[in-house]
N, C-alpha and C positions, 0 to 999 in steps of 0.2 A: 444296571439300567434303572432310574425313576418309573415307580408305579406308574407316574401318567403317561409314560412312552412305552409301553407295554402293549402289544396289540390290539388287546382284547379293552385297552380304557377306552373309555369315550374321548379322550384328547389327544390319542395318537396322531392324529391328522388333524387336530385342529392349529390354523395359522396365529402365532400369537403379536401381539402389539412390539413394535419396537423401544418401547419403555419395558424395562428386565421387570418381568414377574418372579417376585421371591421364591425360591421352592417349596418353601413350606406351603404356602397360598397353592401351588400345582397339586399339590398333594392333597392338602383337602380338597380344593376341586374333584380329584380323582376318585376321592372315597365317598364325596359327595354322590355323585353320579354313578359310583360301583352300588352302594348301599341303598339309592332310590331303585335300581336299574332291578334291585336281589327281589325274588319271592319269599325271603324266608322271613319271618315273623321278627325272630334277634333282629335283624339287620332294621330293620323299623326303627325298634328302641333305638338304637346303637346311634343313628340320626341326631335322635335326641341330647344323648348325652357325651360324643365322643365329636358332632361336626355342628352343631347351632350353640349358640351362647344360652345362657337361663333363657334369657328375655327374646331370644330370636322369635323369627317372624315368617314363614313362608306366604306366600301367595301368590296364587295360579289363577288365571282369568280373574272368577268373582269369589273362589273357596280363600278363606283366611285360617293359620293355624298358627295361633300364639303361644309362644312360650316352646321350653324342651321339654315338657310333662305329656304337651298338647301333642307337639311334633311326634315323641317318640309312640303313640298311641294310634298314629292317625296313617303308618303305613305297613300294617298286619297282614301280608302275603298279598296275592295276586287278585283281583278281581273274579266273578267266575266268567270263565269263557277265555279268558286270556293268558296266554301261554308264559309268553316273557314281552317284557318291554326292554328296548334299547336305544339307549342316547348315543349320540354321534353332535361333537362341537365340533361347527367348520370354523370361528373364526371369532377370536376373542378382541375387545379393544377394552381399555382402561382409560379412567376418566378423571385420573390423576396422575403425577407421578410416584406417590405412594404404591400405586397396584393394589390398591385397597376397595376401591368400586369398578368392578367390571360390567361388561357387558358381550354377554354370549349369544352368538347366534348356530343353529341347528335343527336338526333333524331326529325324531323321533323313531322310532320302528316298533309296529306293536305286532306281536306273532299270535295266533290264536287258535286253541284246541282244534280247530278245522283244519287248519293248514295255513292259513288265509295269512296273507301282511297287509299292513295299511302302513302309509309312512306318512308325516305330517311338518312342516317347517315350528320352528318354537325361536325366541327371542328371551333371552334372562338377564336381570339383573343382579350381582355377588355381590352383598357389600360384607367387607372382611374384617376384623376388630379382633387385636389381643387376647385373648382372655387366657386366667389362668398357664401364662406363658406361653402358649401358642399360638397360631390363627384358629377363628369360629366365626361361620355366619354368624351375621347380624339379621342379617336380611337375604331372602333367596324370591326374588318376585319373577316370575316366569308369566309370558304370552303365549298362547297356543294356539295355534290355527286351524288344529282335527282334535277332534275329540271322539274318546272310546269312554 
């Protein structure tokens, strides 16, 4: 079975476009969202240099984080207060027939030292690019409706 069909991914349940998404592209999605999803410090880096291009690009509401130097620096474990975060994709379209620029919509779940959840809608943009033989963000631009 594909890492993204796995239960525990964020894309088990998400409905995908009827233009065939490459597997390689499922796949980094999946590590994408495994390795934003981790507390652990590696898994930061690993962003950096294993799923965005040199020159990739995130950005979330109005935070910008340029470059894989930037990236891999900029997601060193969990906030304080916050237990785990989890993504959940309901529902993917592509805006090509490449399957090279997507657009994902879903749902966040943040757990928190108290016990407590909050869940919150999010909307993303993936845009996906070669590199080095493989796929790698380009671009990961994400909308968020709650914020922790």
């Amino acid at each position: 079975m594909p890492s993204y069909q796995s239960p525990d991914s964020a894309l088990a349940h998400a409905e995908w476009p009827t233009t065939p998404i490459p597997e390689p592209i499922k796949t980094l999605l999946h590590s994408f969202f495994e390795l934003g999803d981790s507390t652990s410090p590696a898994d930061g880096a690993r962003m950096g240099t294993e799923i965005f291009t040199p020159d990739g690009q995130i950005v979330v509401n109005k935070r910008v984080i340029d470059g894989a130097e930037e990236i891999s620096n900029s997601n060193h474990g969990k906030p304080p207060g916050l237990q785990r975060r989890k993504h959940r994709i309901d529902k993917i379209y592509t805006c090509n027939e490449m399957a090279d620029d997507l657009m994902l919509f879903g749902v966040v779940t943040w757990t928190f030292d108290d016990g407590q959840t909050r869940e919150g809608r999010f909307a993303a943009r993936a845009v996906v690019v070669v590199s080095e033989g493989r796929p790698r963000l380009k671009l990961y631009q994400g909308w968020s409706f709650e914020h922790v």
